[in-house]
N, C-alpha and C positions, 0 to 999 in steps of 0.2 A: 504494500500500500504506500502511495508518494507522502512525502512532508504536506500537512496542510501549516495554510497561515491564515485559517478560521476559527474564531468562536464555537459558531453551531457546532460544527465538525469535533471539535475539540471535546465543547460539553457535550455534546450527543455519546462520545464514544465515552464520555467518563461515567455518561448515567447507564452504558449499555453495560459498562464492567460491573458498577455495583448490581444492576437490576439482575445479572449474570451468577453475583453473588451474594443475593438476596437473602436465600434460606439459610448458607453456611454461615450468615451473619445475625439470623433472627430479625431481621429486619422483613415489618406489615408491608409496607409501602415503598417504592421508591419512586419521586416525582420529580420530573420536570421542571424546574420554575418553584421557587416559593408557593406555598398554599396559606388559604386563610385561615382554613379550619382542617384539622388533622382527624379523620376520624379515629386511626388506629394509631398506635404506637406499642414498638420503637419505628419507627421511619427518618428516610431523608428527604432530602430536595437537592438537584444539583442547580445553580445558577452562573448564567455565565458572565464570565469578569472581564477584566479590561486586555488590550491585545497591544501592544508596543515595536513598533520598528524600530530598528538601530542599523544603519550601512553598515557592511560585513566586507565588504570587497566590490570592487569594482570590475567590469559596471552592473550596477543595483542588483548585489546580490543582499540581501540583509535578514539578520539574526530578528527572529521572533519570537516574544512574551507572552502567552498564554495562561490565562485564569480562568478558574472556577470554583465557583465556592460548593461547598456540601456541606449543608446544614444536619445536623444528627438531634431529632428530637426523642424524647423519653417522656412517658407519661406525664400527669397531672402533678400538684408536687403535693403530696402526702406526707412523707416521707424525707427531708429534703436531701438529708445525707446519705438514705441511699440511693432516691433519682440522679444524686449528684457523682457517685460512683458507679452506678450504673452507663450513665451518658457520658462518662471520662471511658471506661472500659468498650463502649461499646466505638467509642470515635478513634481508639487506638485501633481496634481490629479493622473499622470501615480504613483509615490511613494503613494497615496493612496492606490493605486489597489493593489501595491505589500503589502501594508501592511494591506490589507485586508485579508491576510491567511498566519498566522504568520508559519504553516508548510509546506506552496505550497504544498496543495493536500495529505498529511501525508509524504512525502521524506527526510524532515526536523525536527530539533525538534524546531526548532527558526527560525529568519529570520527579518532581516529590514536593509533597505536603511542609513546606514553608512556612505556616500558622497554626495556630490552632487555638482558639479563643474558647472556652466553655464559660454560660453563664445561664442566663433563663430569658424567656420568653413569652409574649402573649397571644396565644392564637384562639380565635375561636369568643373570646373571655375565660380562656383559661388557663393558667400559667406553668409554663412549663420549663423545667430542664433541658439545656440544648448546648451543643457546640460547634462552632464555624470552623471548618477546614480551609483554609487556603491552597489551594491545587493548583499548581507554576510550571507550565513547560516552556521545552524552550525548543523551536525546529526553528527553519530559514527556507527562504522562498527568493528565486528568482524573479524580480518585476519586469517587463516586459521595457526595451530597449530599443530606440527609436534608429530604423536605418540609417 
């Protein structure tokens, strides 16, 4: 598969690994795009993030930044300290997944989980345990060159 220096491309293939590895993760859900209301949990959401050019070589070859976020929600907060362990253990195993295929599928030529924020959240009206992944590749892409 060629280097993309897409978004879609990029998140699509990051939501097709986790949705791939849905069950050995215990994960209900895996969504597209933030949701408003979660019915089920644990779930994610992949979103896609910003994309960055840098000249690489000449002429316009250039290195490209690729993000995506994947949000990892966990129940209702009952419990705080163990929704709070739960959504820390279960966002180490989803950053597993991702860094189990350091080119997502050959799209990439790198790639790994660069962040990782846990805190809470409100979906629905109801408050939840959650944490952001930061998801950073990095391919390059020939721009087209004028005769």
């Amino acid at each position: 598969m060629p280097l993309t220096d897409q978004v879609d491309v990029f998140t699509n293939a990051v939501w097709s690994l986790l949705e791939a590895n849905k069950s050995p993760l215990g994960l209900q859900d895996v969504w597209m795009g933030d949701q408003d209301r979660l019915p089920r949990t644990p779930c994610c959401s992949v979103e896609p993030g910003m994309k960055l050019r840098e000249l690489n070589g000449i002429p316009r070859r250039y290195q490209v930044q690729l993000e995506a976020y994947v949000m990892v929600y966990m129940d209702r907060i009952q419990d705080t300290q163990n929704n709070e362990r739960q959504v820390l253990v279960l966002s180490e195993a989803v950053e597993a997944v991702l860094h189990s295929d350091s080119t997502v599928g050959g799209i990439v030529i790198d790639s790994a989980v660069v962040e990782t924020n846990p805190g809470y959240v409100n979906r629905g009206g109801t408050l939840m345990s959650a944490t952001r992944l930061t998801f950073r590749a990095m391919s390059q892409k020939m721009l087209p060159y004028p005769p």
